[in-house]
C-alpha positions in Angstrom: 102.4 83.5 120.7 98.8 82.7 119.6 97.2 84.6 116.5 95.2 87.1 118.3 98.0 88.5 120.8 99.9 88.7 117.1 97.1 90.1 115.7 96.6 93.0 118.7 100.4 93.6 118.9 100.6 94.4 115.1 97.5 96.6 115.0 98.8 98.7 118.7 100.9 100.2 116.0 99.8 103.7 114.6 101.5 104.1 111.8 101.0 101.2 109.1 102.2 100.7 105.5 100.2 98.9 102.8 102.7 97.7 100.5 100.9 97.0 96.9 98.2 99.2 97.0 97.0 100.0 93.9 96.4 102.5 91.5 92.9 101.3 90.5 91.8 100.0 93.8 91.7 96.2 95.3 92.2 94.4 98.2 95.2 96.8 99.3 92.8 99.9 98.9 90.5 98.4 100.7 92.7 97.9 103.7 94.2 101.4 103.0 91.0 102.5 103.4 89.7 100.4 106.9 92.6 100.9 108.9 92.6 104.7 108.2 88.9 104.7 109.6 90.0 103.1 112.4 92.1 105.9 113.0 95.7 104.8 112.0 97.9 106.4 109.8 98.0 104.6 107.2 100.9 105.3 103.8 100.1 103.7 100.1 103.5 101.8 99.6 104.2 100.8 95.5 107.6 101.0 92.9 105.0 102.6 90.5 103.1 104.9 91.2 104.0 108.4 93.6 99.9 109.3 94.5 97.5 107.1 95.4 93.9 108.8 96.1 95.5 112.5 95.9 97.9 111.3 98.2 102.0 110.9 98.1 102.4 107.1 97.2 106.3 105.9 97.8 108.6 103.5 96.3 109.7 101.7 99.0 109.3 101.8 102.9 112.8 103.0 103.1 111.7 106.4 101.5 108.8 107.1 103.8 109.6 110.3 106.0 109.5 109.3 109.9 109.1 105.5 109.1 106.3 103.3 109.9 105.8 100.5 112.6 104.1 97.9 110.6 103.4 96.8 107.1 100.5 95.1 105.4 101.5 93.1 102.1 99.3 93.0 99.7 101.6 91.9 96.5 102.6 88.6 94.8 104.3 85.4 96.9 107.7 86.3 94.7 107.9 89.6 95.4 107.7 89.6 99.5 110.6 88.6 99.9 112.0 92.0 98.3 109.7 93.3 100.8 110.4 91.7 103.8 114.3 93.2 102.9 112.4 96.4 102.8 110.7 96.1 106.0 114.6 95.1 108.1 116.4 97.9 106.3 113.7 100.4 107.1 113.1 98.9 110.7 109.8 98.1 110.3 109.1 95.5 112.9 105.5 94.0 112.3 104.7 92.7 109.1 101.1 91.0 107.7 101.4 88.8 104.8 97.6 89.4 103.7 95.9 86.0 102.5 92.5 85.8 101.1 91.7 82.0 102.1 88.5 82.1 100.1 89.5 82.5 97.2 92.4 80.5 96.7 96.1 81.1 94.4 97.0 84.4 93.3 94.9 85.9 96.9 97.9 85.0 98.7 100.9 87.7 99.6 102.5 84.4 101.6 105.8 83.8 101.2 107.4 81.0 103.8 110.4 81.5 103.0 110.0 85.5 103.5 108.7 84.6 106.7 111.3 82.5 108.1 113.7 85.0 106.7 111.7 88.2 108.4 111.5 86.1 111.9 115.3 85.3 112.1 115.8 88.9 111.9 113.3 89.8 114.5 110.2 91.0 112.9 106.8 90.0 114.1 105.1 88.1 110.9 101.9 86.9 110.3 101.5 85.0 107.7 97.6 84.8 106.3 94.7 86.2 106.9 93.4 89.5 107.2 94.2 92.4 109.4 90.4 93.7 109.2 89.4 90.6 110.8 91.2 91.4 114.1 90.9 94.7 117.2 88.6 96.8 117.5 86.2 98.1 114.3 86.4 95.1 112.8 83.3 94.8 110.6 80.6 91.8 110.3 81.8 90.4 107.4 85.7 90.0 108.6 84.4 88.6 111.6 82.2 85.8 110.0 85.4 85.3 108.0 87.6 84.9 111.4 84.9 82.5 112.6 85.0 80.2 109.7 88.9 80.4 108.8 88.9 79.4 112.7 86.6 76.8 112.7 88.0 75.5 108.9 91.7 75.5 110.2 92.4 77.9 107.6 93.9 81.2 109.7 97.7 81.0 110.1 
């Protein structure tokens, strides 16, 4: 399956967890922030903190009431894999590894190994890249980035 059917199946699901968002904004926020304009529900997903932005923040997927259908990861490479545990106990069956390509070590929630583990047990992972860059909405900037992570070799 190519990156942008990937892409469009992940974000034809409604409601999507960002897992890492932060307390004091960030790249998680951000996201937070962009797919709820887009018009998806969108749930702040970190062990701790319980509101983000006035709003109920949980500790893990698991806890969130009616689920979600995807997950956007926005924490450290060692900690995904925890995750990606999180995402086949709580049947969450699209996950997004978010990788920042520009800006190199530590803007990278890529694990491989939590990908190879999250594909044998059927979830649909991307690993790298952006969800902002992808469907419809998707602003100028994260489109110039798709075009030169495309043309670089850099999207996953």
């Amino acid at each position: 399956m190519s990156l942008k059917s990937e892409a469009a199946s992940f974000l034809s699901q409604k409601r999507i967890a960002v897992v890492g968002v932060s307390r004091s904004g960030g790249t998680g926020s951000g996201i937070l922030t962009a797919l709820r304009k887009r018009g998806y529900t969108t749930i702040p997903v970190n062990p701790q903190a319980t509101e983000i932005d006035g709003e109920p923040c949980y500790h893990t997927l698991q806890e969130i009431p009616g689920g979600v259908d995807a997950a956007v990861v926005v924490t450290r490479p060692e900690a995904v894999d925890a995750v990606v545990d999180d995402c086949i106990a709580a049947g969450v069956g699209h996950v997004w590894m978010h990788e920042n390509a520009f800006f190199g070590a530590g803007a990278s929630s890529v694990s491989d190994a939590a990908a190879t583990k999250g594909r044998a047990a059927g979830l649909n992972v991307i690993a790298g890249g952006c969800p902002l860059m992808f469907g419809e909405g998707a602003d100028f900037g994260h489109r110039c980035m798709r075009w030169l992570l495309e043309r670089t070799g850099k999207l996953p």
